[in-house]
C-alpha positions as CSV (number, residue, x, y, z in Angstrom):
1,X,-63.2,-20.8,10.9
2,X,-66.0,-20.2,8.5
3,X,-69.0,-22.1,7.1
4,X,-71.5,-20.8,4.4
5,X,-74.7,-22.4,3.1
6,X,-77.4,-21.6,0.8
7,X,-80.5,-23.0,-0.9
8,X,-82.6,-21.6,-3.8
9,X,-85.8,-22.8,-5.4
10,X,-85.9,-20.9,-8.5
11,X,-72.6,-24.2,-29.0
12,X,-70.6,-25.5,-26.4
13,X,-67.4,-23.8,-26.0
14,X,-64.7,-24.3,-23.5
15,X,-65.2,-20.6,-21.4
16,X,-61.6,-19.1,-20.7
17,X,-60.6,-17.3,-17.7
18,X,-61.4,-13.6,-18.8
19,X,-65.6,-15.3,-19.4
20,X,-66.0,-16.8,-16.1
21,X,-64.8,-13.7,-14.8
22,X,-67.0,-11.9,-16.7
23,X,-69.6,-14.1,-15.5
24,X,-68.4,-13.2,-11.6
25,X,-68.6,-9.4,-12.5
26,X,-72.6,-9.7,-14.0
27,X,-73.1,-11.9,-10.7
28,X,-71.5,-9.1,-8.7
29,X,-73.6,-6.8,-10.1
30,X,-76.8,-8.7,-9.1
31,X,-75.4,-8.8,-5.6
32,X,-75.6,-5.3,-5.4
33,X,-78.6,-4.4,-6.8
34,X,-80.1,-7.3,-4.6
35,X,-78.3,-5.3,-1.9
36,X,-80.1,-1.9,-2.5
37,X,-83.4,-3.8,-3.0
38,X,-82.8,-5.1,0.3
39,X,-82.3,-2.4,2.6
40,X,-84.6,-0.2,1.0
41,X,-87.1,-2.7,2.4
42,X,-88.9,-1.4,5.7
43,X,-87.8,-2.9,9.1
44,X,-84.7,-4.0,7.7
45,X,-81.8,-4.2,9.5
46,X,-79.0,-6.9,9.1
47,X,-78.5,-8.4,5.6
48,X,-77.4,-11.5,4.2
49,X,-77.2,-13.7,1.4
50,X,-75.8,-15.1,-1.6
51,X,-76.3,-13.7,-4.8
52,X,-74.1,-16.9,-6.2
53,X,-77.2,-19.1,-5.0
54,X,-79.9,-17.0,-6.5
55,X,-77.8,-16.3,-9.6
56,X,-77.4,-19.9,-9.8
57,X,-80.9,-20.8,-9.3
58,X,-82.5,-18.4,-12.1
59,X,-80.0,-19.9,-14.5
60,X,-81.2,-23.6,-13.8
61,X,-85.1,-21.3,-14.2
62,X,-84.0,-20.2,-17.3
63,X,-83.5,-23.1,-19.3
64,X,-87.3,-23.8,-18.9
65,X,-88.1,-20.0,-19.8
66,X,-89.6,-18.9,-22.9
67,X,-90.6,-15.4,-24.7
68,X,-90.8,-12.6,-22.9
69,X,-90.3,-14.7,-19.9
70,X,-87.0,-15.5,-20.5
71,X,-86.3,-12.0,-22.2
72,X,-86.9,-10.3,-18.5
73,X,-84.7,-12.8,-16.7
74,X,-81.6,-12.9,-19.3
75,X,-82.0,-8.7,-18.9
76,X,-82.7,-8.2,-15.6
77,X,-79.7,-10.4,-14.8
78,X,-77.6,-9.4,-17.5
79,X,-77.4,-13.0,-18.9
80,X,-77.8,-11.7,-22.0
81,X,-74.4,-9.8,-21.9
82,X,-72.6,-13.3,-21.7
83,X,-73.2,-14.5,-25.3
84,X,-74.4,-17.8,-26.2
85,X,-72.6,-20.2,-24.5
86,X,-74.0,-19.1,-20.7
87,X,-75.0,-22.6,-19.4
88,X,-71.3,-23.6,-19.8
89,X,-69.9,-20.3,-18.4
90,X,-72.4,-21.5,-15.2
91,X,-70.4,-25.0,-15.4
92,X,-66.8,-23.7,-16.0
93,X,-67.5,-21.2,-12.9
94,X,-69.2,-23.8,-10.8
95,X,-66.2,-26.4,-11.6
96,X,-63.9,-23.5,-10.5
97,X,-65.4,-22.6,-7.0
98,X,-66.3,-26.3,-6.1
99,X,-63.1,-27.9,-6.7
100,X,-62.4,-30.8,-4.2
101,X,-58.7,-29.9,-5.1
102,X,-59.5,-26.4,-3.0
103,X,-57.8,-25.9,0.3
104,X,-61.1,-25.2,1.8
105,X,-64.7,-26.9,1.8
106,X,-67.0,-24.8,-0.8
107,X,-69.9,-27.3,-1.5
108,X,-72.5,-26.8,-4.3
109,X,-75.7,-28.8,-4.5
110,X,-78.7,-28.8,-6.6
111,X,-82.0,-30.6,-7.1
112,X,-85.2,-30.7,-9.2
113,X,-88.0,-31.7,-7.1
114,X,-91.2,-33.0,-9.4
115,X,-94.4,-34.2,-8.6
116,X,-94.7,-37.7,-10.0
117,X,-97.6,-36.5,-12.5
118,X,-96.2,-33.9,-13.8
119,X,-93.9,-34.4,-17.0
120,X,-91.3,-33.0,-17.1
121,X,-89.3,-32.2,-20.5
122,X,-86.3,-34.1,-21.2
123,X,-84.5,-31.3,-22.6
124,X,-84.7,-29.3,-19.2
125,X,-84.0,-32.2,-17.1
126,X,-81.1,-32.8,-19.3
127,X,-80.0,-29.0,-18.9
128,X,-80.2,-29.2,-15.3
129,X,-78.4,-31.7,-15.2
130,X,-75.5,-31.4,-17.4
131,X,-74.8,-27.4,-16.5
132,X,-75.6,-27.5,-13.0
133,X,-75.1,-31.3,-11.7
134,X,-79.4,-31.3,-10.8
135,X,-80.8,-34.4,-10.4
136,X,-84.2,-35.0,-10.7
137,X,-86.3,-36.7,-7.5
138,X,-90.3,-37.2,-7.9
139,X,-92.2,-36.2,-4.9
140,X,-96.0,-37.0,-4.3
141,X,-96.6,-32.9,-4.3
142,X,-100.5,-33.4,-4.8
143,X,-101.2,-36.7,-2.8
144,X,-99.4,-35.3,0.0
145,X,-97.9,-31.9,0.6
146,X,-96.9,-32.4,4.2
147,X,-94.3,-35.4,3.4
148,X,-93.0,-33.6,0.4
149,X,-92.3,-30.4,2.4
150,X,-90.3,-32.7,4.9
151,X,-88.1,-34.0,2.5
152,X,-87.5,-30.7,0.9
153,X,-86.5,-29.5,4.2
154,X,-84.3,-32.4,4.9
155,X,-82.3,-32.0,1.6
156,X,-82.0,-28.4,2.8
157,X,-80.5,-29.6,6.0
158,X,-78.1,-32.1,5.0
159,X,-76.5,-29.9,2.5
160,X,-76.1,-27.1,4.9
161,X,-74.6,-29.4,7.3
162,X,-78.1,-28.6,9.4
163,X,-77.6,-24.6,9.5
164,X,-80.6,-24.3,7.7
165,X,-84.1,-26.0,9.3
166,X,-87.3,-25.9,8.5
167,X,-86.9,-23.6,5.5
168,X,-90.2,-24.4,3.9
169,X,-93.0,-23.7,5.9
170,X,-96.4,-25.8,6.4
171,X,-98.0,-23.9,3.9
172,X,-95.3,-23.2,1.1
173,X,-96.7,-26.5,-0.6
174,X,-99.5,-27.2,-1.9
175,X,-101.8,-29.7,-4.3
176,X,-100.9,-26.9,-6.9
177,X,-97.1,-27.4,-6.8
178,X,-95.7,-29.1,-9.2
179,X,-91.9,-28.2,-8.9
180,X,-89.5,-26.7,-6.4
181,X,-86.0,-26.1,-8.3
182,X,-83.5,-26.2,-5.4
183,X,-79.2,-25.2,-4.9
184,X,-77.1,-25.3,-2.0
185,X,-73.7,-24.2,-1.6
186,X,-71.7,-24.5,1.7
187,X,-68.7,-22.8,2.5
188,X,-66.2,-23.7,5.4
189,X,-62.2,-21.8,5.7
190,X,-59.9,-21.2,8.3
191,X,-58.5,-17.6,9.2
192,X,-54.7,-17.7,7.7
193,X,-54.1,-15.6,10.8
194,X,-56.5,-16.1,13.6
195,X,-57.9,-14.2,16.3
196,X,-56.4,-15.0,19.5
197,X,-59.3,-15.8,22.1
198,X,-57.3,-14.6,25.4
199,X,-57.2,-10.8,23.5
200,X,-61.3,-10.7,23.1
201,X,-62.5,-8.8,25.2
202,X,-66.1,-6.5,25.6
203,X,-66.6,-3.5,24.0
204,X,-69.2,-0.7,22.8
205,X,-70.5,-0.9,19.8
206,X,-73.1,1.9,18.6
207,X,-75.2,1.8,15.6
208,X,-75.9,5.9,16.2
209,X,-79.1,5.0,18.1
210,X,-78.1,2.5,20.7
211,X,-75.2,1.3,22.4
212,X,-74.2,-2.6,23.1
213,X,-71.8,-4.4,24.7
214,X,-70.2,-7.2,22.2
215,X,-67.5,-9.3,22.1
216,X,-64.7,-7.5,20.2
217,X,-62.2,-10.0,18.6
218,X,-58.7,-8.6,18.5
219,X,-55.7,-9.3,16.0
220,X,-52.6,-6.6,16.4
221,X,-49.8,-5.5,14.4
222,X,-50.3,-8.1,11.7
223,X,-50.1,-7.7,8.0
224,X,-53.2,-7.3,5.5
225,X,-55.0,-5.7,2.7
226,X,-55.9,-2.5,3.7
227,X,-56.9,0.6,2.2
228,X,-58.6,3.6,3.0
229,X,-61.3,6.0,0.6
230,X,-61.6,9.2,1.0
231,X,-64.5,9.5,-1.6
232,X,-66.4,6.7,0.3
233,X,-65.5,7.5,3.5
234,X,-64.4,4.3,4.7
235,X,-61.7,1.7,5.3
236,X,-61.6,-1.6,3.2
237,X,-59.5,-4.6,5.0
238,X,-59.0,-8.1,3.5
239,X,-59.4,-10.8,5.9
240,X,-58.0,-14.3,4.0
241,X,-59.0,-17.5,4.6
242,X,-56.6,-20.2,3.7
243,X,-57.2,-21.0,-0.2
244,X,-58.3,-18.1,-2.6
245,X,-61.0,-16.6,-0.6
246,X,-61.4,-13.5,2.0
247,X,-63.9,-11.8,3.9
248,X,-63.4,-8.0,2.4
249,X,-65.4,-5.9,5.5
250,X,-65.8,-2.1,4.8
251,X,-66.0,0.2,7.6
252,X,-67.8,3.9,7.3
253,X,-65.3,6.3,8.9
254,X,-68.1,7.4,11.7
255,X,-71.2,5.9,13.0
256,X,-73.7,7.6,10.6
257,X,-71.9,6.9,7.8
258,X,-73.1,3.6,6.7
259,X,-75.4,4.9,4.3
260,X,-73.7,7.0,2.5
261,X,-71.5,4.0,1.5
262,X,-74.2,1.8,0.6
263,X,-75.3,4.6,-1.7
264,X,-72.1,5.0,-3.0
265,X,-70.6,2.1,-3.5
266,X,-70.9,-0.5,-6.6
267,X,-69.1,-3.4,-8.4
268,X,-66.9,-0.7,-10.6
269,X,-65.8,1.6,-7.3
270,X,-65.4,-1.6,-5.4
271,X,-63.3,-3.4,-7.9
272,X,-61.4,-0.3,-8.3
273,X,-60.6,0.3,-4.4
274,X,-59.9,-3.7,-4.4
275,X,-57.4,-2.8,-6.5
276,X,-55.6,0.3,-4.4
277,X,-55.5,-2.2,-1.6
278,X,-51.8,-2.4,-0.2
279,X,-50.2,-4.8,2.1
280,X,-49.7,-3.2,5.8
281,X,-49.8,-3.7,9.1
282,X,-53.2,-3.4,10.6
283,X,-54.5,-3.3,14.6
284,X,-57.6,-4.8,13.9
285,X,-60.3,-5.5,15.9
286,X,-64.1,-6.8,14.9
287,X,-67.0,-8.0,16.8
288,X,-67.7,-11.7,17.4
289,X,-71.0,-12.4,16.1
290,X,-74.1,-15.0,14.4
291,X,-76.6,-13.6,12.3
292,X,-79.1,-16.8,11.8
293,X,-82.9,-17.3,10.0
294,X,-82.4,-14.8,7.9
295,X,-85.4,-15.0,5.4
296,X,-86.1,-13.2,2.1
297,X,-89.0,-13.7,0.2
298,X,-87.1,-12.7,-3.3
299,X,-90.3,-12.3,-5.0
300,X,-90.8,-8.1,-4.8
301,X,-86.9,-8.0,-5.2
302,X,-86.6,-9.7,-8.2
303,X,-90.0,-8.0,-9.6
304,X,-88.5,-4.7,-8.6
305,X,-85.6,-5.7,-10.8
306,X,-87.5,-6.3,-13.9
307,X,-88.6,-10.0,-13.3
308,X,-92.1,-9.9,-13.0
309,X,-93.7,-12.1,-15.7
310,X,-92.5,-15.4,-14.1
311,X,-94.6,-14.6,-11.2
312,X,-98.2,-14.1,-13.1
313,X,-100.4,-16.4,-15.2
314,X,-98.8,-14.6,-17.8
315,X,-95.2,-16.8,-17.4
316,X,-94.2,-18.8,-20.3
317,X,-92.0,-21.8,-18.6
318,X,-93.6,-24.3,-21.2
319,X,-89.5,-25.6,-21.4
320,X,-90.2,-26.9,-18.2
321,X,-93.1,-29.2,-19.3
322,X,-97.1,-27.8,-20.2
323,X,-98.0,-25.5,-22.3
324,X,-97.2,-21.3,-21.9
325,X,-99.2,-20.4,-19.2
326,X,-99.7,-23.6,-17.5
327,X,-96.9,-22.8,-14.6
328,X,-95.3,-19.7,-13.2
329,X,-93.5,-19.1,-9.9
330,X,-95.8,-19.2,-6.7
331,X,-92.9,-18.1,-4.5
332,X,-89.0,-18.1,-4.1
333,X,-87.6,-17.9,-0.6
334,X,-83.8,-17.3,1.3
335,X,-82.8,-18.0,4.5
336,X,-79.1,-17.1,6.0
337,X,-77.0,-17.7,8.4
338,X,-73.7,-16.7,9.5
339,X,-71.4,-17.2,12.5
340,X,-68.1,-15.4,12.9
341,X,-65.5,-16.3,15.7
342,X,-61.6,-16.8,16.3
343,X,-61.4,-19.8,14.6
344,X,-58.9,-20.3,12.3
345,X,-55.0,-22.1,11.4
346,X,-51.8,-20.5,10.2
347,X,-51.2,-20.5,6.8
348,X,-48.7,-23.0,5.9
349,X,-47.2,-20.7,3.2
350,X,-46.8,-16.6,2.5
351,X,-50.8,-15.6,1.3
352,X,-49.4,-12.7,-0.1
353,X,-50.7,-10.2,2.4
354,X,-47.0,-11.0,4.4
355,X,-44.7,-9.6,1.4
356,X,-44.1,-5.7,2.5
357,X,-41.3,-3.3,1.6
358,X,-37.7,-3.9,2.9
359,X,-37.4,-0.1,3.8
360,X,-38.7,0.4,7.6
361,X,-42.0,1.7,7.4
362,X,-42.5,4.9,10.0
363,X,-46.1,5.7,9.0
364,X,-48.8,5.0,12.6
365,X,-50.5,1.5,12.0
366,X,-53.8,2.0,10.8
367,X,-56.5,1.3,13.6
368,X,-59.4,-1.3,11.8
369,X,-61.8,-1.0,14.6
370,X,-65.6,-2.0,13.7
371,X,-67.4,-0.8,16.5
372,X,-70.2,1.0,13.9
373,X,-72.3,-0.5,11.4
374,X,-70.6,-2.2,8.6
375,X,-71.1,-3.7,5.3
376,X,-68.7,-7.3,4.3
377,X,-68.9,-9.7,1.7
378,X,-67.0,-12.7,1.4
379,X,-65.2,-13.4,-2.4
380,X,-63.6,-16.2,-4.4
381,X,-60.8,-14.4,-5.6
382,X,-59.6,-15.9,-8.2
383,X,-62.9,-15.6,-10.1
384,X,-63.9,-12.2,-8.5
385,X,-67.4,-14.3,-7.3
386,X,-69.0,-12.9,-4.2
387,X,-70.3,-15.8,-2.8
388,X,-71.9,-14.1,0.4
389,X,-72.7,-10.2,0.9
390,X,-74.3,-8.6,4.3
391,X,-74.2,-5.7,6.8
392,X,-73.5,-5.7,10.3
393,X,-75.9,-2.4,11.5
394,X,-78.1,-3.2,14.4
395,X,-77.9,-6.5,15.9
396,X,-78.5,-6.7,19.7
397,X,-75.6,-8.0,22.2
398,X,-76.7,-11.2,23.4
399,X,-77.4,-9.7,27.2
400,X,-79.7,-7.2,25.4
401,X,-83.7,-7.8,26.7
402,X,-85.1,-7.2,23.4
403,X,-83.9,-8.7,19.9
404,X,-84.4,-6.4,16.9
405,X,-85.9,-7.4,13.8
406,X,-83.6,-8.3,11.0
407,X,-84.2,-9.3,7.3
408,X,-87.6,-11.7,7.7
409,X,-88.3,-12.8,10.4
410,X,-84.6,-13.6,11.7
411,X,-82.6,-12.8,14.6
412,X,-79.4,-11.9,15.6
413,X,-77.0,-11.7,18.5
414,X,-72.9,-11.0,19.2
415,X,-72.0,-14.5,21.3
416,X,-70.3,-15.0,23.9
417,X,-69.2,-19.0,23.3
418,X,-66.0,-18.6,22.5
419,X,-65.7,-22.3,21.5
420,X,-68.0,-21.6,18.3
421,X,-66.4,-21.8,14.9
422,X,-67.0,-19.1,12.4
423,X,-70.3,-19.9,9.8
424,X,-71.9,-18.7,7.2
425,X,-75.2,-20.1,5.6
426,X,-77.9,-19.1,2.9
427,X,-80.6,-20.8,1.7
428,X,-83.3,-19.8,-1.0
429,X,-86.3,-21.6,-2.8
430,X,-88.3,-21.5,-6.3
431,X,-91.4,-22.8,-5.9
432,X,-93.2,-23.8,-9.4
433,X,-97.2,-24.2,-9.4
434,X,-99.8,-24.8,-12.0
435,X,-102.9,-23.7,-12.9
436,X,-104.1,-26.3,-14.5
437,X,-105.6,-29.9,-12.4
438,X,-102.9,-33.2,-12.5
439,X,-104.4,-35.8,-14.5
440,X,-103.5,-39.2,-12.9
């Protein structure tokens, strides 16, 4: 089983399929230039997060975004290759992914936090609301700081079913905040063919420095989507949930290979060996493991990408409410957490990745066996939307004496309770401050 969460603070046409796809691919995109941003960072190890969520969140910032402001966000994020109708290609995606008619629980939420002086412009709030379902609640931001941090928090918490705690910390608000722009999205599926427990068993797994022992989940001679590159060195295999979405996990043919393939690879070359995938039977076997507190403080990556104007005194987000000037971003911040296990259910129909050739097939079953660093992502795949993208690289085994430093100041560890279900949460902030005093 699998659970995802996330939080960020950051004319009308009906959009057909081929638009919200398009809409997938430009997110996509962002993913992996988030990614590289990412693990160029020093001390870096494990990775993940949503680039849905943040993608989401600097739409809902750019309906308050004005001038050059808004120019560097709509480039950056390649907004501005959507056309004009981008606030309802955000709503015809968002209807699509969050769809209580789904056969699995994906869970959007947003939120507009205000402080109770500030005014805010109907237009945005309006916006907000109508393209991305965000309500507005007033908070008493300058009065008291401390109590609107804890209900921040506990928003956070309830719509990440309590995977993410704590995510803003004592001194992330101030008396000079005025907004925190806010979206969670949770994600919960079952394996369509799960993992049996009694077959996990411990094993090495060596990130071409160190060796650990790990919990290595086991799953033989069953069918999948599987392919292999030669020009990226690496194996692809599709691991479905029950519904339209799959964990795609792609394995570097040796231990040092991982970054060759994170140098390599992109939304064209990936789409492309999506697409060679074949239907097979696979040995497979993967490590058990949580990644949790994950935190990035976005702000250098998305500057690094081109958005650096929101962050100065410079910013034009007078759509929000004040004049240009008057507000910028003070910080954005994402915290992740995932936990993969056995869980899972059959499928109570063919997925698709049953259906083979009637001829017998006499080629050796491929051998799927991530005992190396790897990267994964997990896809709506109807849509194309990668909803959560990381790397497995360096994470200690849970009877290791020293825990290594992953993205932030999180933590990870390969578990050992058996009983765990399989997890996977992100959560992210935009935090809006003023330079100007509240007049009450």
């Amino acid at each position: 089983m699998i659970a995802f969460a996330v939080v960020l603070i950051a004319s009308v046409a009906i959009a057909t399929s081929t638009t919200v796809g398009k809409l997938a691919e430009v997110n996509a995109d962002f993913g992996f230039r988030m990614y590289d941003q990412i693990k160029s960072s020093q001390g870096v190890t494990d990775i993940f997060f949503s680039p849905i969520s943040i993608s989401t969140a600097l739409g809902m910032l750019r309906l308050g975004a004005k001038s050059s402001t808004l120019d560097q966000i709509s480039t950056s994020m390649k907004f501005n290759t959507l056309g004009n109708n981008q606030n309802q290609l955000f709503k015809d995606l968002n209807d699509m992914l969050y769809n209580t008619s789904n056969n699995y629980t994906l869970k959007s939420a947003n939120k507009v936090f205000a402080d109770q002086r500030f005014a805010v412009r109907d237009t945005f709030l309006n916006g907000t609301r109508d393209y991305f379902g965000a309500e507005l609640e007033k908070l008493d931001f300058q009065g008291n700081p401390a109590a609107a941090r804890t209900r921040i928090n506990q928003w956070v918490e309830e719509k990440t079913e309590d995977k993410i705690e704590d995510l803003m910390s004592p001194s992330s608000i101030t008396q000079q905040t005025v907004m925190v722009l806010a979206n969670a999205v949770y994600f919960k599926g079952l394996w369509t063919q799960k993992f049996d427990r009694q077959l996990t068993s411990n094993a090495t797994f060596r990130d071409g420095q160190n060796e650990f022992t790990v919990p290595m989940m086991t799953l033989a001679d069953k069918r999948f989507n599987y392919a292999e590159s030669s020009s990226l060195n690496c194996q692809i295999l599709e691991l479905p949930y029950a519904g339209s979405v799959s964990m795609f996990i792609l394995l570097p043919t040796n231990t040092s290979g991982l970054d060759q393939l994170e140098n390599q690879i992109n939304v064209v070359n990936l789409n492309s060996l999506i697409g060679e995938m074949m239907s097979k039977k696979v040995n497979i076997f993967i490590p058990r493991f949580e990644l949790k507190d994950l935190k990035l403080n976005l702000a250098d990556y998305l500057k690094a990408l081109g958005m650096t104007r929101m962050f100065t005194d410079t910013a034009d987000l007078s759509g929000i409410g004040g004049n240009p000037g008057d507000l910028y971003v003070s910080s954005a911040v994402h915290k992740a957490f995932i936990k993969v296990d056995e869980e899972g259910t059959e499928a109570a129909a063919a997925t698709g990745i049953g259906i083979g050739l009637t001829s017998v097939n006499t080629d050796p079953i491929p051998v799927f066996r991530a005992d190396r660093p790897f990267m994964f992502f997990i896809r709506e795949n109807s849509s194309g939307t990668i909803l959560f993208f990381g790397r497995l690289k360096k994470t200690p085994a849970s009877t290791s004496t020293t825990a290594q430093p992953t993205v932030g100041s999180g933590a990870g560890a390969f578990m050992n309770d058996k009983n765990q279900a399989l997890f996977f949460v992100t959560a992210a902030v935009y935090l809006l401050a003023s330079y100007w005093p509240f007049q009450k």
